[in-house]
LUMVO-95692 format. One record per residue (C-alpha): y, z, x. Coordinates in steps of 0.02 Angstrom, whole numbers, plus 50000, padded with zeros to 5 digits. Layout:
<vexdos>
YZX ...
</vexdos>
This chain:
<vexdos>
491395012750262 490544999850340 490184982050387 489964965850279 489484951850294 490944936150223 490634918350216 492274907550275 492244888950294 490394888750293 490334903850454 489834922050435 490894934550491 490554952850496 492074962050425 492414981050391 492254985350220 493134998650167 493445008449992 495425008849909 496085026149910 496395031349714 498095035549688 498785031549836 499515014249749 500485026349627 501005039049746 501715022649856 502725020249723 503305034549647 504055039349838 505035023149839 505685024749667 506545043249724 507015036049880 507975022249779 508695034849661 509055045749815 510085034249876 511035026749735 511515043849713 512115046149885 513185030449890 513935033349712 514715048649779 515395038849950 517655039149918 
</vexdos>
């Protein structure tokens, strides 16, 4: 982590740069896709 320096409409700005997180993208989704299923299941079973 850090700072950088970005061009934008001709100024510099100094921005923090940072590094993605492997696996977090996939983990993301994986927990919303049993949260969906979860649920589906949940509300199937609703008389």
């Amino acid at each position: 982590m850090g700072t950088k320096i970005k061009k934008f409409n001709g100024e510099e700005f100094e921005v923090l740069d940072h590094d993605e997180t492997p696996g977090f993208k996939k983990a993301f989704h994986v927990i919303i896709c049993i949260a969906v299923i979860y649920f589906i299941y949940i509300f199937s079973h609703v008389h």
